[in-house]
VEXMARLO-434852 format. One line per 8 residues: number of its first residue (from 1); for each residue x, y, z of N, C-alpha, C. Coordinates in pm, 1 decimal. Layout:
<lopas>
NUM> X,Y,Z,X,Y,Z,X,Y,Z; ...;
</lopas>
This chain:
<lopas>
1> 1895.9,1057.5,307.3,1815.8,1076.2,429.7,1714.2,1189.1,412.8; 1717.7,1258.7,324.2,1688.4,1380.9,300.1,1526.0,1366.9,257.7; 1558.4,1240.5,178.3,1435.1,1198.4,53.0,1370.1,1123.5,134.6; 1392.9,1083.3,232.1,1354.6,970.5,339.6,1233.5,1030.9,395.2; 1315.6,1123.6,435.0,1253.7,1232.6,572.0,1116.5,1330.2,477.4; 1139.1,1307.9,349.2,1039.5,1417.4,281.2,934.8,1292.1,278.8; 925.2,1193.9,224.6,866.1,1073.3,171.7,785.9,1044.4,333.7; 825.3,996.2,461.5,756.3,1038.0,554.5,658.4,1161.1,600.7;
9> 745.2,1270.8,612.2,621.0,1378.6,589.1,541.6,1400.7,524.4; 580.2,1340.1,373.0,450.5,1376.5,341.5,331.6,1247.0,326.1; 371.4,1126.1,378.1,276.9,1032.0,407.0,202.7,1111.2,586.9; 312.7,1127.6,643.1,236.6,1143.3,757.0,116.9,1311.3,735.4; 154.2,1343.7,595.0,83.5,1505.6,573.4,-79.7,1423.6,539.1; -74.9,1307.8,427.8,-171.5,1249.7,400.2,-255.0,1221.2,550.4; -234.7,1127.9,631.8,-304.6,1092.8,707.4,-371.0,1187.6,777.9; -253.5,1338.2,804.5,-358.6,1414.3,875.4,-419.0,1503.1,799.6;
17> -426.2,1464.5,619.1,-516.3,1525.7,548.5,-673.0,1511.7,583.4; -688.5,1327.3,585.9,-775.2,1284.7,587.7,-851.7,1299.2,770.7; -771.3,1308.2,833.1,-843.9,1350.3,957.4,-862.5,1495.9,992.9; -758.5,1587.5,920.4,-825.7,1726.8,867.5,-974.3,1742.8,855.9; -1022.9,1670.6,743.7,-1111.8,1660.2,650.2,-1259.4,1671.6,777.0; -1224.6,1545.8,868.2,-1318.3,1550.7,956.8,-1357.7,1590.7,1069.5; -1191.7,1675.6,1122.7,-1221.3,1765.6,1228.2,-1242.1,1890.7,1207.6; -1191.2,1969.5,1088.8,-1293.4,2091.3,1018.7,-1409.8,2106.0,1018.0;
25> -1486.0,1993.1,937.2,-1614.9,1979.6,905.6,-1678.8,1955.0,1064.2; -1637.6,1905.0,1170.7,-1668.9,1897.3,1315.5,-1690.1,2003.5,1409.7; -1546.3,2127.6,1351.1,-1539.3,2203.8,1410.4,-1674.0,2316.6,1356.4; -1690.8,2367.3,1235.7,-1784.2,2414.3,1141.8,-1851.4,2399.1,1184.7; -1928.3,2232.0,1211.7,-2093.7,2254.3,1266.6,-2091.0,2271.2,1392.4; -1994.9,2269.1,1488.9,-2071.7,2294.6,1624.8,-2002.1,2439.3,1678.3; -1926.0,2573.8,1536.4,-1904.8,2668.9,1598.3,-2002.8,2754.1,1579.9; -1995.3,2842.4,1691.2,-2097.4,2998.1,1692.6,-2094.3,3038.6,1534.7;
33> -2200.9,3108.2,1492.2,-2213.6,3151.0,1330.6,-2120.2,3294.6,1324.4; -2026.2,3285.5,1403.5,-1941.9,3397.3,1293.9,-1823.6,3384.3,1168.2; -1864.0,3491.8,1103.5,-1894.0,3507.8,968.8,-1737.8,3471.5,1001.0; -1605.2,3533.4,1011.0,-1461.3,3479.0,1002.0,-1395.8,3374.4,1014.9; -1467.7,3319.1,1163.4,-1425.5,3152.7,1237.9,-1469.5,3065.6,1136.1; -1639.7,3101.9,1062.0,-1694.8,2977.1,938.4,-1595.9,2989.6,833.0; -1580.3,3100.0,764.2,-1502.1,3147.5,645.5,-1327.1,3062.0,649.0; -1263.6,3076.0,768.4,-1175.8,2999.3,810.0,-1157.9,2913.3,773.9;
41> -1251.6,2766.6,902.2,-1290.0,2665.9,867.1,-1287.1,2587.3,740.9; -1391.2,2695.1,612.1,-1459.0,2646.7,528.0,-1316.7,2664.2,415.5; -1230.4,2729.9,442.0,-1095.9,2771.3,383.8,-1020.5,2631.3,377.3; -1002.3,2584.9,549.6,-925.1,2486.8,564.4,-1001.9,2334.5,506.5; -1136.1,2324.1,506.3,-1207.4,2209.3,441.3,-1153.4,2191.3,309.1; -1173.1,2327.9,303.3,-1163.5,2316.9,94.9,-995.0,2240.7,57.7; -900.6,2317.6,123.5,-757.4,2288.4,109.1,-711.2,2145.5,119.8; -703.3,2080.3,265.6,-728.5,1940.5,310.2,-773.8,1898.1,229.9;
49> -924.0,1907.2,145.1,-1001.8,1818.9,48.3,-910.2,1831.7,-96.8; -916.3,1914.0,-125.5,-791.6,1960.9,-220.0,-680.0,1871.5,-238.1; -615.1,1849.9,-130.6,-460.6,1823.9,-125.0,-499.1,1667.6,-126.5; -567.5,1587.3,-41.6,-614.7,1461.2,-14.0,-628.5,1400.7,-209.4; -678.2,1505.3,-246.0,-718.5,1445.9,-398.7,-547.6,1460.2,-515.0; -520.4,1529.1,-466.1,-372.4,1571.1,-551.6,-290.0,1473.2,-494.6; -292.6,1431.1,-429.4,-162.6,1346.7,-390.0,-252.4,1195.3,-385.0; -408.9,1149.6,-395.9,-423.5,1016.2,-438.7,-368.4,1058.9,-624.8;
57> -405.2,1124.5,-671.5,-377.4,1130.7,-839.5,-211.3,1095.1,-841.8; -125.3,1174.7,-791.0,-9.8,1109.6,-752.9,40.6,1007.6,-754.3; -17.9,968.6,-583.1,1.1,793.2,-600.0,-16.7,684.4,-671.3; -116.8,691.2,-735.9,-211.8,661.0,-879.7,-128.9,642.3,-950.8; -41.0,776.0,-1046.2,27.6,762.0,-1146.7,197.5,736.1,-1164.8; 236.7,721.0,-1030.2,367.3,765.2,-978.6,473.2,604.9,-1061.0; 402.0,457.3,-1002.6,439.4,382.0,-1067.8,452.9,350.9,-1227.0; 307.4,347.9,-1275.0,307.3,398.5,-1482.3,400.3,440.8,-1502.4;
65> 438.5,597.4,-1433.8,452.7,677.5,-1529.5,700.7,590.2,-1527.4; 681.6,568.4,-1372.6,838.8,507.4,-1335.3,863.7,411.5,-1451.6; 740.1,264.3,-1428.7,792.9,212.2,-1535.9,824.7,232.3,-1685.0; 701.5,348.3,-1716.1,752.5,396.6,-1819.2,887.1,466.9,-1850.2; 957.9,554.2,-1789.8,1078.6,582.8,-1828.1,1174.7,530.3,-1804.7; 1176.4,422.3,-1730.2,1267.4,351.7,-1681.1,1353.0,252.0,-1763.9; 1484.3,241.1,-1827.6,1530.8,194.2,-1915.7,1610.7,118.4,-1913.8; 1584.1,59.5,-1734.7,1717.7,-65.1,-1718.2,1607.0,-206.1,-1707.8;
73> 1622.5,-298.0,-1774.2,1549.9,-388.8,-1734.3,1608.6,-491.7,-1663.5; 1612.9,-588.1,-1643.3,1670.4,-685.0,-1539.9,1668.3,-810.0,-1646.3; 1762.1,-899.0,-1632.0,1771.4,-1035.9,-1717.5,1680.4,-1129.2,-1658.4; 1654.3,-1213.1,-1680.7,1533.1,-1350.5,-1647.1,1596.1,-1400.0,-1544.4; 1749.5,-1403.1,-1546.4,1841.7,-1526.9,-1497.5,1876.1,-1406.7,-1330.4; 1818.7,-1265.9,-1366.0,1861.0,-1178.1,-1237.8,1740.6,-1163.7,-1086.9; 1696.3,-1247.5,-1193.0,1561.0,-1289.0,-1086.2,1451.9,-1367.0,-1104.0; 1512.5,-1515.1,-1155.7,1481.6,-1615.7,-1123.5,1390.6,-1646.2,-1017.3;
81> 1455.3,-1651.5,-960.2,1328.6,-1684.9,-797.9,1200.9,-1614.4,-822.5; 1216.8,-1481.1,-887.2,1049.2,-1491.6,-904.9,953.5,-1526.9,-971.4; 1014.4,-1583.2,-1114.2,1002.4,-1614.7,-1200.7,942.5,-1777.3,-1142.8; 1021.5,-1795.5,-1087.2,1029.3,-1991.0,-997.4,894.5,-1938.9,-971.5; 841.3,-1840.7,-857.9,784.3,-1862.9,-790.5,617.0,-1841.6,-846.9; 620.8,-1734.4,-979.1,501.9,-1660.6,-1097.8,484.4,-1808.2,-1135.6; 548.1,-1904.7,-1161.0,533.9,-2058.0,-1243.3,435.0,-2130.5,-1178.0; 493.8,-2118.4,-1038.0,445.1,-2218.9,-930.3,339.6,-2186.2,-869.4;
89> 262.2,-2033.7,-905.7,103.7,-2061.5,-890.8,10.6,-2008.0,-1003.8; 76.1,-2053.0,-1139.0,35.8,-2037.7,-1240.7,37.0,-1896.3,-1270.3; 98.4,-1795.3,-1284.2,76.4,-1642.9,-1332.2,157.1,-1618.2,-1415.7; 142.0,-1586.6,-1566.4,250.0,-1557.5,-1659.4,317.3,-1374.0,-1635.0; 439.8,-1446.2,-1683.8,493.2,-1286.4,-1662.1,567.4,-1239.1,-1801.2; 518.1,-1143.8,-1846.4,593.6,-1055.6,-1992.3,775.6,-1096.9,-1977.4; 825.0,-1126.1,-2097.9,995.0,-1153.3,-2122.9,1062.6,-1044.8,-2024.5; 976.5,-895.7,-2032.1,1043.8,-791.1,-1948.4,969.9,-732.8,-1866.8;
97> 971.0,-846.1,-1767.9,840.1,-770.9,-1641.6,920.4,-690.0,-1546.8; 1048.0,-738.9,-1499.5,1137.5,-678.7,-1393.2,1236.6,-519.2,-1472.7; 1192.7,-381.9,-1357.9,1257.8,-299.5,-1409.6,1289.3,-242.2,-1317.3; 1430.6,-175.5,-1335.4,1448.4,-100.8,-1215.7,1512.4,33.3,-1214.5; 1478.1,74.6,-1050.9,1486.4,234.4,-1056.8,1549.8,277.9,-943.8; 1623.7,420.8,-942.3,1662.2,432.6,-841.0,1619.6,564.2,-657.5; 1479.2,536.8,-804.1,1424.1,730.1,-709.1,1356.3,599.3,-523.1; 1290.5,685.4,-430.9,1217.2,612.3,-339.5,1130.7,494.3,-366.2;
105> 1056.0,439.0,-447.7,1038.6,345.4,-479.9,1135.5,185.1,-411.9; 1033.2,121.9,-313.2,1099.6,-34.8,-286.8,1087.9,-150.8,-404.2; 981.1,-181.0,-396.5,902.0,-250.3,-462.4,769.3,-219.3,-573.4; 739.7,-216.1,-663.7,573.0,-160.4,-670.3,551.4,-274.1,-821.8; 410.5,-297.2,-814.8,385.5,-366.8,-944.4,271.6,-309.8,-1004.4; 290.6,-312.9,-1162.5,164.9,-263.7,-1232.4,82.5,-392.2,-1222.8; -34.4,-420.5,-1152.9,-139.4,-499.3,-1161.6,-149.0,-575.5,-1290.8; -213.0,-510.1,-1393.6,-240.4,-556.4,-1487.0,-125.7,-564.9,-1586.3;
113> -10.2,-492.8,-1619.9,84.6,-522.3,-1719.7,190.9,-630.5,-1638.0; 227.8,-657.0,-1544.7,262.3,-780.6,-1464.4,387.2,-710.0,-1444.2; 409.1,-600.8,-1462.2,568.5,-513.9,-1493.4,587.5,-483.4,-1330.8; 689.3,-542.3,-1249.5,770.7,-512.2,-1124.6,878.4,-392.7,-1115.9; 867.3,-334.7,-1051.4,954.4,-178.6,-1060.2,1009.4,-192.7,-931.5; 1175.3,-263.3,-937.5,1234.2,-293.8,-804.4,1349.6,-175.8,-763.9; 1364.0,-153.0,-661.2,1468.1,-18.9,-628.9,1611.9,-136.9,-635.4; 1695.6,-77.4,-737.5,1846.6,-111.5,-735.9,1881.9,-147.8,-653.8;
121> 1915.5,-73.3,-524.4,2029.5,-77.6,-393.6,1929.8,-192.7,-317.9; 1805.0,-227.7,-323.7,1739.9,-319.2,-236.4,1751.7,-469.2,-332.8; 1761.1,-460.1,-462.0,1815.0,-572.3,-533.2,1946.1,-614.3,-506.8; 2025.6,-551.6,-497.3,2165.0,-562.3,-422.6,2170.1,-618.3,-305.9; 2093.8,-600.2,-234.1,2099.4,-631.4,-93.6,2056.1,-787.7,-80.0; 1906.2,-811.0,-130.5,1840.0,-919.1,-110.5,1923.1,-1081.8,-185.1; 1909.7,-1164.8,-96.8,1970.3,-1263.0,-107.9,1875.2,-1367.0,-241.3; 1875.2,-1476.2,-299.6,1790.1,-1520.7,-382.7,1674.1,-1589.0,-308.1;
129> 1672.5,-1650.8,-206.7,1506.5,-1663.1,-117.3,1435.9,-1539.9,-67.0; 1532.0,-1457.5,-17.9,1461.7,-1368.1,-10.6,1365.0,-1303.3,-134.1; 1405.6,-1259.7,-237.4,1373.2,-1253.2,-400.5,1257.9,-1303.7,-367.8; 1243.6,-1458.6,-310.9,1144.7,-1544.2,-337.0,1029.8,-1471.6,-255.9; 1033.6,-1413.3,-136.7,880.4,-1396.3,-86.0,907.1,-1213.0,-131.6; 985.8,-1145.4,-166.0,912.0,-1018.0,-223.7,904.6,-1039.1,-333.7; 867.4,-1132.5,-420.5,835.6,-1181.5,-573.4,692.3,-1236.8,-500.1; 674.0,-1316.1,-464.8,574.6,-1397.8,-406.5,495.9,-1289.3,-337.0;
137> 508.3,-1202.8,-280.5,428.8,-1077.0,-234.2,375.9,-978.4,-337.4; 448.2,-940.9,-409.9,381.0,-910.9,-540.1,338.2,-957.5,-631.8; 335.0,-1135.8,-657.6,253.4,-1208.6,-717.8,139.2,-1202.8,-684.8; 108.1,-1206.1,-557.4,-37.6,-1206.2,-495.6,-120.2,-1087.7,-512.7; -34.1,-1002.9,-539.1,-72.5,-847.3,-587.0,-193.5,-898.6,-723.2; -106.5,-961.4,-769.8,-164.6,-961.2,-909.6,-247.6,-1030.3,-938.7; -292.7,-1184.6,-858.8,-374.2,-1284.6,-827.6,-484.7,-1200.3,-806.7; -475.4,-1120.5,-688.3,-571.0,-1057.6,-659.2,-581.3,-926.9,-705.6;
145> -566.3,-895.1,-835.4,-555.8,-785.4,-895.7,-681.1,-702.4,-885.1; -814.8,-795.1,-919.1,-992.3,-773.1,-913.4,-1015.8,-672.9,-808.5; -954.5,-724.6,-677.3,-981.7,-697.4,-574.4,-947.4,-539.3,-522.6; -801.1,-548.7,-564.9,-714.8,-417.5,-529.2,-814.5,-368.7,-671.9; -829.3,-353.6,-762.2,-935.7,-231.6,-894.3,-1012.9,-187.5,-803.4; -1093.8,-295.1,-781.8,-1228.4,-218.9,-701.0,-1196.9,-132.6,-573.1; -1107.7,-181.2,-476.3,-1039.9,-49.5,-381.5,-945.7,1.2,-440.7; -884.6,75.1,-550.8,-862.5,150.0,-554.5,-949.3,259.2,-671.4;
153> -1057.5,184.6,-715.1,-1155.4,289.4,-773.3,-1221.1,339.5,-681.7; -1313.6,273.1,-584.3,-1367.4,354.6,-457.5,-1257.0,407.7,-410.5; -1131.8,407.8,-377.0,-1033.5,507.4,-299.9,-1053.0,642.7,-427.0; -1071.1,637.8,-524.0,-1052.2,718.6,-622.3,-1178.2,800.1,-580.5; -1296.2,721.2,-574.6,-1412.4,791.7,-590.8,-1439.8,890.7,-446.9; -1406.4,835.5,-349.0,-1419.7,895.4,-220.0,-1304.2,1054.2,-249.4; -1202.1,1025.8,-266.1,-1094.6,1121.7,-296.8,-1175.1,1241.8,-428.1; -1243.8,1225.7,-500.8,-1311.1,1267.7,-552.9,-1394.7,1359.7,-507.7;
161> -1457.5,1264.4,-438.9,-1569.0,1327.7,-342.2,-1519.6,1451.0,-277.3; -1423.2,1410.4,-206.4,-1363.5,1492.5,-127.5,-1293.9,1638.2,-202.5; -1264.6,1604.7,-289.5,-1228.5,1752.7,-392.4,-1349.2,1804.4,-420.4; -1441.6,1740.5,-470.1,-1597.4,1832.6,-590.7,-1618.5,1894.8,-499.9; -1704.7,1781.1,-351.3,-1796.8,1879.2,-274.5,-1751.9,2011.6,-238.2; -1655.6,2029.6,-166.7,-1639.5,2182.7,-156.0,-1674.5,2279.4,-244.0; -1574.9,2251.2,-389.9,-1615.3,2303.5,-469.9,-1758.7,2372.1,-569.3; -1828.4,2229.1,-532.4,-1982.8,2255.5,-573.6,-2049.8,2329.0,-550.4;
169> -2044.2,2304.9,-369.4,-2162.5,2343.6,-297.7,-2109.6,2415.5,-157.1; -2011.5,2452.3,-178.6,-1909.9,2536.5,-55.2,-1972.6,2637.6,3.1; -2012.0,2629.7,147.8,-2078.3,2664.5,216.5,-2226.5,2614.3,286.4; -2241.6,2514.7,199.2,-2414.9,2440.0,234.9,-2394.2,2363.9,299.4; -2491.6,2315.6,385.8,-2490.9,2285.3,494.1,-2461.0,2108.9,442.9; -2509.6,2062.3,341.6,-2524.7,1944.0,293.5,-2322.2,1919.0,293.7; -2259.4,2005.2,279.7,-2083.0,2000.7,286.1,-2071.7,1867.9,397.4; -2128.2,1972.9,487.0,-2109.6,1890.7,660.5,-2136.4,1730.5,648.6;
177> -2241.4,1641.4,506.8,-2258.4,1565.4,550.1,-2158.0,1458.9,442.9; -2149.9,1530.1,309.0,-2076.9,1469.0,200.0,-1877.2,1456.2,240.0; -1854.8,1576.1,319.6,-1721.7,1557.4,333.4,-1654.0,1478.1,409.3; -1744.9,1442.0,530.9,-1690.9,1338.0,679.3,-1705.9,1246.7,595.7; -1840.5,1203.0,482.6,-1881.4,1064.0,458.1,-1748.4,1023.7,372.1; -1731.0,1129.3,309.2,-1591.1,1073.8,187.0,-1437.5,1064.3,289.8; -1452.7,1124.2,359.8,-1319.5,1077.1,435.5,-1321.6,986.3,485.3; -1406.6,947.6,596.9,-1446.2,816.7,614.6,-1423.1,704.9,550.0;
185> -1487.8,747.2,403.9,-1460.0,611.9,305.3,-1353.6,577.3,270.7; -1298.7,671.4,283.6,-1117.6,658.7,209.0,-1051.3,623.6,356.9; -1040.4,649.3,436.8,-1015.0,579.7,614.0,-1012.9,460.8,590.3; -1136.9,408.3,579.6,-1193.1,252.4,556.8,-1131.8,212.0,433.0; -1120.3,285.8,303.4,-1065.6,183.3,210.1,-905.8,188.8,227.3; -810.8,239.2,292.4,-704.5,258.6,320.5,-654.7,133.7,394.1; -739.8,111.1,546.7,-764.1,14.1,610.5,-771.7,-125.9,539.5; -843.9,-123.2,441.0,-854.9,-265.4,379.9,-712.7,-294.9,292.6;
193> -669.7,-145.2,229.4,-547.2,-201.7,143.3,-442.6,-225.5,234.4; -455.3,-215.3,395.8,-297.3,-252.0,484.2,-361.4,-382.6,477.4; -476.8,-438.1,458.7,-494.5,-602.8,532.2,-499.8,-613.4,408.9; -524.7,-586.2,287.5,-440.4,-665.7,162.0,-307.3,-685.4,155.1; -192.9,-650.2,230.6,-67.2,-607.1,185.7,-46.0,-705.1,313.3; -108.0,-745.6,369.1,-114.6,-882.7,535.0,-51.1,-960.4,395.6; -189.5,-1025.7,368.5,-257.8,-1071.9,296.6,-101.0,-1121.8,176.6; -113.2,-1013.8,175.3,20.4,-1063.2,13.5,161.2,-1102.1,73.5;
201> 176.7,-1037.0,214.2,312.7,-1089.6,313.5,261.1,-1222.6,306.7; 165.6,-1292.2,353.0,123.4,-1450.2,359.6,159.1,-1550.8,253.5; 100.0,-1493.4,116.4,165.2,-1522.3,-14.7,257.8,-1543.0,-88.6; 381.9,-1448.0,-11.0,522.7,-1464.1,-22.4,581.9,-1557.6,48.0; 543.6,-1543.2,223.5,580.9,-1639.4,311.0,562.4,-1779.3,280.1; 474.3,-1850.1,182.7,430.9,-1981.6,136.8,568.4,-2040.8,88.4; 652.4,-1906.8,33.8,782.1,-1966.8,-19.5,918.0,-2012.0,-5.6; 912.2,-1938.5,159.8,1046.8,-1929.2,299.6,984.2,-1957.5,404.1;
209> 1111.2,-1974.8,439.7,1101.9,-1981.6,590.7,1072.6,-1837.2,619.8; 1038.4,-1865.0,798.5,995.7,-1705.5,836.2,1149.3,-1642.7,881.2; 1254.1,-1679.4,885.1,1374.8,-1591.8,922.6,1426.3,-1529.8,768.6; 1370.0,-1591.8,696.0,1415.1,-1543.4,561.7,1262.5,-1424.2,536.6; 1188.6,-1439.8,552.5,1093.3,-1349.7,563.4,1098.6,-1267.5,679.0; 1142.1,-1249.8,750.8,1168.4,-1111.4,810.0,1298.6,-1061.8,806.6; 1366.2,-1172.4,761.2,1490.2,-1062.2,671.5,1491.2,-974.8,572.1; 1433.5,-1004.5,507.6,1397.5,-992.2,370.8,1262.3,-840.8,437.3;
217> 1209.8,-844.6,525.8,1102.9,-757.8,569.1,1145.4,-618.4,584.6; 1279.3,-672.4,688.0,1415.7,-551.8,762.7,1450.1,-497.0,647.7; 1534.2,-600.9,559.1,1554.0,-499.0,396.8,1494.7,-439.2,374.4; 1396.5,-416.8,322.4,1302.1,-362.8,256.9,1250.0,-221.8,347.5; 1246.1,-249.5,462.6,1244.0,-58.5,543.6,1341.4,-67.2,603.3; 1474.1,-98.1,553.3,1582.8,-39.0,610.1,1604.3,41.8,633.6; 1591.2,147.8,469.5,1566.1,291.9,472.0,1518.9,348.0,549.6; 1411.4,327.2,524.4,1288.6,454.3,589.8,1260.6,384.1,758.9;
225> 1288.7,286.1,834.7,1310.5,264.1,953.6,1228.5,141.2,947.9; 1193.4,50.1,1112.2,1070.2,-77.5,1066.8,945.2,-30.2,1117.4; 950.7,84.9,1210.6,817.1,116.0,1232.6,762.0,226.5,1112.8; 829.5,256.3,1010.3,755.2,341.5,911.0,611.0,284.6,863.6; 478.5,346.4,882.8,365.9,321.4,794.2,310.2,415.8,697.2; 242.0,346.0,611.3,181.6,481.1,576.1,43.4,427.6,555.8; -30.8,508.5,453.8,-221.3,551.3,478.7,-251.2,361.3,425.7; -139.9,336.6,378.3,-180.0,196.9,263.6,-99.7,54.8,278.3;
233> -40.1,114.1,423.0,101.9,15.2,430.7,137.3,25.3,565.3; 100.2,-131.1,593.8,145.6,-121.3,770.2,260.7,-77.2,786.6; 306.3,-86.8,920.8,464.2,-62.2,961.9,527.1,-215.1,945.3; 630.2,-188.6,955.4,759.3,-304.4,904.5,697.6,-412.1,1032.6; 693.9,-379.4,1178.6,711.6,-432.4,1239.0,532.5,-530.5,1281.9; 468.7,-423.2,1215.6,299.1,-520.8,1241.9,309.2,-625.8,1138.5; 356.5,-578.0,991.0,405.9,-691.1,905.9,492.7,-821.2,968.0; 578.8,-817.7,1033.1,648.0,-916.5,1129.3,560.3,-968.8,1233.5;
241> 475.3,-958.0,1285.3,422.9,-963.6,1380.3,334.2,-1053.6,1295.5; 241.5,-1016.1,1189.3,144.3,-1084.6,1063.7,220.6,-1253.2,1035.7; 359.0,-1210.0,985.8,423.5,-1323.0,949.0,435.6,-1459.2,1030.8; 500.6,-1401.3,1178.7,508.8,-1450.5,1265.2,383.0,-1569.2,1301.2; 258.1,-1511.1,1319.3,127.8,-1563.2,1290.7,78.6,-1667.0,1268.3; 92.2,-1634.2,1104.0,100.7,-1702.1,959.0,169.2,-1825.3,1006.0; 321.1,-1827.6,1051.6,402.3,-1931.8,1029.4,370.5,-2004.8,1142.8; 318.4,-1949.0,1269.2,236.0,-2052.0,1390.4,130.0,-2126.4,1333.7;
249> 36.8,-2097.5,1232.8,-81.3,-2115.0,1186.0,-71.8,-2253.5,1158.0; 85.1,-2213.7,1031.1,87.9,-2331.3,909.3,151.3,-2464.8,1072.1; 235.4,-2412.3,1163.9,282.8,-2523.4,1203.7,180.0,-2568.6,1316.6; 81.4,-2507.1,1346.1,-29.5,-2592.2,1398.7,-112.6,-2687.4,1342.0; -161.9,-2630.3,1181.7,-168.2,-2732.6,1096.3,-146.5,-2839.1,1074.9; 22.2,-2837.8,1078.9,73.6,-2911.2,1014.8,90.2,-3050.2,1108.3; 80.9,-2978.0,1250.0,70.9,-3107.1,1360.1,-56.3,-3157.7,1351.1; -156.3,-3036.9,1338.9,-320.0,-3150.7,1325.6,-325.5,-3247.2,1200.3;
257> -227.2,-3211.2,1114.6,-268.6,-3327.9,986.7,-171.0,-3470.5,1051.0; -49.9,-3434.0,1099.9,6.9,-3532.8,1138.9,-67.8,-3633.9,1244.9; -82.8,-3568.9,1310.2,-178.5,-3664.7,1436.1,-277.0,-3700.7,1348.7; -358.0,-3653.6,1263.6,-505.0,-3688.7,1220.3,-481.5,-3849.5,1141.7; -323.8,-3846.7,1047.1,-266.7,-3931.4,966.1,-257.1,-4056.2,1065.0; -150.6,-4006.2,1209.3,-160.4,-4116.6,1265.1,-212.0,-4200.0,1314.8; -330.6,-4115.8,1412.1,-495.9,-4198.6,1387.6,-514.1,-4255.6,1307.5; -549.0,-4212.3,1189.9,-594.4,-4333.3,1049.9,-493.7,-4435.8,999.1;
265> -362.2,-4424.0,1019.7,-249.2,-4541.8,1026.1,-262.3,-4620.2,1174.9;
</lopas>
């Protein structure tokens, strides 16, 4: 509970890094010019911008570096279903893609090496359909691998941003306009990676039913609760809500093709 409670704070430290970022720089331009209140301010810009960049480098390397030390691998036959499911929309997967670990880590996949880094005690738990849509959720990861590079190089570059400028040019007035713009950007590209992660719940769901997909949902933030979010990851329960959706969608569909059939019969 301990690791729980740190792993929240410090997602919830991120978010109000990034809105740090822009109520400093807010407060700065519209206070009176004294020399302590700016000096302050320009203290707390720098830090926020600082920290925002240390903990994307973090997040960044946190999976690599897991799968790399990680020395239990999983048999073919221990997770099958995802394997079923990598077949069934054509995506090859390495002899030893599945590895597992036991630090905070649920789920995470290296994009490009196809390598899955599953938490033990949540492999334990999950039933073999279930398997099927958090395999199928991180397949789509990888389908759309192109997509997630390019947001997470602009998440890189904005986070960037957000470290140099201070540093550069700390104190110029030009701060005021480079630091909101880079938080901003990283706001917005944050935003797009929760509606990628819709997006990849949909992908999985193709493979269950939806009671097996929001079982399988509950698992998975058991831990950390269902309303947990963070900067990159809806809460458990907007994810359910997504699914829910999804599975009205397909069965509205599925009545317009039927009627459409029976017309033409």
């Amino acid at each position: 509970m301990i690791t729980v409670a740190a792993i929240k704070i410090g997602f919830m430290k991120r978010q109000v890094l990034y809105s740090s970022v822009l109520l400093f720089s807010a407060a700065y331009a519209l206070s009176p010019p004294a020399l302590v209140l700016r000096l302050v301010l320009l203290v707390a810009i720098w830090l926020s911008a600082e920290l925002t960049f240390i903990l994307f480098v973090r997040g960044l390397v946190k999976t690599p570096l897991e799968l790399y030390f990680s020395r239990k691998s999983l048999k073919p036959t221990e997770v099958a279903e995802i394997r079923e499911v990598a077949q069934k929309v054509g995506v090859h997967l390495p002899e030893k893609a599945f590895w597992l670990t036991e630090r905070d880590i649920t789920v995470a996949t290296n994009i490009y090496s196809k390598k899955m880094l599953l938490n033990k005690n949540l492999v334990g738990k999950l039933t073999g359909d279930e398997l099927r849509f958090v395999g199928g959720h991180e397949i789509t990861h990888i389908i759309e691998r192109t997509r997630s590079f390019v947001l997470l190089v602009a998440y890189g570059v904005g986070a960037t941003l957000v470290a140099a400028v201070p540093l550069a040019i700390l104190g110029l007035p030009s701060t005021l306009i480079s630091l909101p713009a880079s938080a901003t950007m990283i706001i917005a590209i944050c935003s797009a990676l929760r509606k990628m992660e819709l997006r990849a719940d949909r992908g999985g769901a193709k493979f269950v039913s939806f009671d097996v997909a929001e079982s399988a949902m509950i698992k998975v933030y058991d831990e950390y609760g269902i309303d947990f979010a963070s900067d990159t990851h809806p809460s458990g329960n907007t994810r359910i809500r997504n699914l829910k959706k999804f599975y009205n969608q397909l069965a509205t569909e599925t009545q317009k093709e039927l009627g459409a059939g029976g017309e033409l019969g």
